[in-house]
C-alpha angles and dihedrals in degrees: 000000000000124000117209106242113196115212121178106226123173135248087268099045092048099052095042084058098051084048093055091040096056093039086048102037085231129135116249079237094053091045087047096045089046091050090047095051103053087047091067087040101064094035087049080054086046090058104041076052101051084046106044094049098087091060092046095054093054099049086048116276125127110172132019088261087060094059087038089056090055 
């Protein structure tokens, strides 16, 4: 089951997102959902991060390139 979310875009915003959705064949809902949907990905991985840093630093790891060299 979906719900219908209303957002408020400009002009500019709007146009921009009927252009990407006829170069890319998508739906200006699809486009919508997927953006949506990385956004809470990545701020879901901001805060495992945030929360996780404090265990990193004390096994050792000081930067993101410490943990990718493990």
């Amino acid at each position: 089951m979906s719900d219908t979310i209303t957002i408020r875009l400009s002009e500019k915003e709007r146009s921009k997102l009927e252009s990407t959705s006829k170069k890319t064949s998508l739906t200006v809902s699809q486009l919508v959902r997927e953006a949506v949907r990385r956004y809470l990905a990545v701020e879901r991985f901001r805060e495992l991060r945030a929360e996780t840093i404090s265990y990193a630093e004390r096994a050792g790891f000081f930067t993101d390139e410490d943990i990718l060299e493990k």
